[in-house]
N, C-alpha and C positions, 0 to 999 in steps of 0.2 A: 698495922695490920695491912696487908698485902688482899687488892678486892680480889686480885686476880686468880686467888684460891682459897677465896672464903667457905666454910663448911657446913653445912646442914647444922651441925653444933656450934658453926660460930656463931647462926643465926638463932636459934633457941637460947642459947645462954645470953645473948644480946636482950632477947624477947621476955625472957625471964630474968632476970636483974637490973636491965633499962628499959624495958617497957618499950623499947625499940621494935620495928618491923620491919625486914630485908624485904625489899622487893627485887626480884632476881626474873629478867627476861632475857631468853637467848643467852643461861649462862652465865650472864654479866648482871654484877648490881648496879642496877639502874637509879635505886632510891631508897631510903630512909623513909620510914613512916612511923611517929612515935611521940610521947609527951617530951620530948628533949628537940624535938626535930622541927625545922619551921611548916611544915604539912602536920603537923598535928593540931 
């Protein structure tokens, strides 16, 4: 997966099937936030 045009849907379907949460500032992801991720 390429960050550098990640989608509003990459990030939902991330959120909902991994329990994952894009953190996206200035455009860029910045971080992972989720029960798979070391910040959870």
């Amino acid at each position: 997966m390429n960050l550098d045009v990640i989608t509003i849907q990459d990030c939902e379907e991330l959120y909902k099937f991994k329990g994952i949460a894009v953190v996206i500032e200035d455009g860029k992801v910045t971080d992972f936030r989720g029960k798979d991720s070391k910040n959870a």
